[in-house]
SEKETI-859460 format. One record per residue (C-alpha): residue number from 1; residue in three letters; x, y, z. Coordinates in nm, 2 decimals. Layout:
BEGIN
NUM,ALA,X,Y,Z;
...
END
This chain:
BEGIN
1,UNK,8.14,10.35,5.49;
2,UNK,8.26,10.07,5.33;
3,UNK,8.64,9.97,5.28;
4,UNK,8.73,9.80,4.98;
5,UNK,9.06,9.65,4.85;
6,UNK,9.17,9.55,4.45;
7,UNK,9.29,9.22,4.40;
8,UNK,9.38,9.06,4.07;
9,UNK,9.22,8.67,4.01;
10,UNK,9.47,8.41,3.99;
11,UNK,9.24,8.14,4.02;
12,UNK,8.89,8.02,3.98;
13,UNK,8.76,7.75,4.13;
14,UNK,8.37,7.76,4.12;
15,UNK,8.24,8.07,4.30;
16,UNK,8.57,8.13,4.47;
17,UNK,8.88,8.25,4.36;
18,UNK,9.20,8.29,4.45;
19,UNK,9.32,8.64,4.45;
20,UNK,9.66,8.87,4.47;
21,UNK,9.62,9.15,4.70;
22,UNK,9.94,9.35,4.67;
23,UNK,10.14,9.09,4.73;
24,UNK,9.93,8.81,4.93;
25,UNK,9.71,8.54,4.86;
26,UNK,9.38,8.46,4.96;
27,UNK,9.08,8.27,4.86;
28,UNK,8.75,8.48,4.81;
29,UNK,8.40,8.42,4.72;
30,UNK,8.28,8.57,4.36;
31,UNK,7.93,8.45,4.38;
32,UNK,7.85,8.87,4.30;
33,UNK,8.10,8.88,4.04;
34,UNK,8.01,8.47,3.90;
35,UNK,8.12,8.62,3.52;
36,UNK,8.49,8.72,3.67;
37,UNK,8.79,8.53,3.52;
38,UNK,9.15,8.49,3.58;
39,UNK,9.35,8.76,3.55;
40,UNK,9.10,9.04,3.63;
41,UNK,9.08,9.29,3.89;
42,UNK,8.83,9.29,4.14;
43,UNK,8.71,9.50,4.50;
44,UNK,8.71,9.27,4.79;
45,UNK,8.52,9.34,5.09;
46,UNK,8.44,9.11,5.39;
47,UNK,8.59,8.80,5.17;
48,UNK,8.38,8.87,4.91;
49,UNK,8.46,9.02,4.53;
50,UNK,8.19,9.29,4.53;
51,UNK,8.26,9.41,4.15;
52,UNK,8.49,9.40,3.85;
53,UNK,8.68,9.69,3.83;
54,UNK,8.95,9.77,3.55;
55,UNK,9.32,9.74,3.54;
56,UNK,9.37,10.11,3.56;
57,UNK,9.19,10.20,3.81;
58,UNK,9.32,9.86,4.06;
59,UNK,9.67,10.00,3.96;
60,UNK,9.58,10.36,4.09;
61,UNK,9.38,10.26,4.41;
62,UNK,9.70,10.04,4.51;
63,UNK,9.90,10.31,4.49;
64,UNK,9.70,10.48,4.76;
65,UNK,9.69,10.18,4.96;
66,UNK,10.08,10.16,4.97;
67,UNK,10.11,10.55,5.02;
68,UNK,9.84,10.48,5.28;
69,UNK,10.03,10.20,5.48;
70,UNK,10.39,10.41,5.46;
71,UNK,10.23,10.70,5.62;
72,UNK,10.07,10.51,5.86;
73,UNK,10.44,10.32,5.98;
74,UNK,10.61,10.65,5.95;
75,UNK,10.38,10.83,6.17;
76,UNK,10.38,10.50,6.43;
77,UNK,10.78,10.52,6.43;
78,UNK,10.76,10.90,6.58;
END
């Protein structure tokens, strides 16, 4: 299984791009997603943007990701 995370594209420089995951930045390589522009939403995996994915569904998937992480502290504070 593979683990995925949406990021939006803030820049593009080339076949890398800067992206917003949740609140941090990091550079990425697009090279599978070359057609991606700023402001879109992407999965990122191992550094790379695997696929475009729309706003809807990045907004929905972080939602689980932050539900995710609070569970995760919560149960590591009992």
């Amino acid at each position: 299984m593979c683990v995925g995370v949406p990021a939006k594209i803030i820049e593009k420089h080339g076949y890398s791009a800067v992206v917003d995951v949740m609140g941090s930045q990091t550079t990425v390589g697009i090279i599978f997603v070359p057609e991606a522009e700023v402001g879109d939403y992407v999965i990122v995996h191992a550094g790379q943007a695997m696929s475009i994915i729309d706003e809807g569904y990045a907004k929905e998937s972080m939602e689980e990701w932050r539900q995710f992480s609070y569970a995760r502290n919560a149960s590591s504070i009992l």
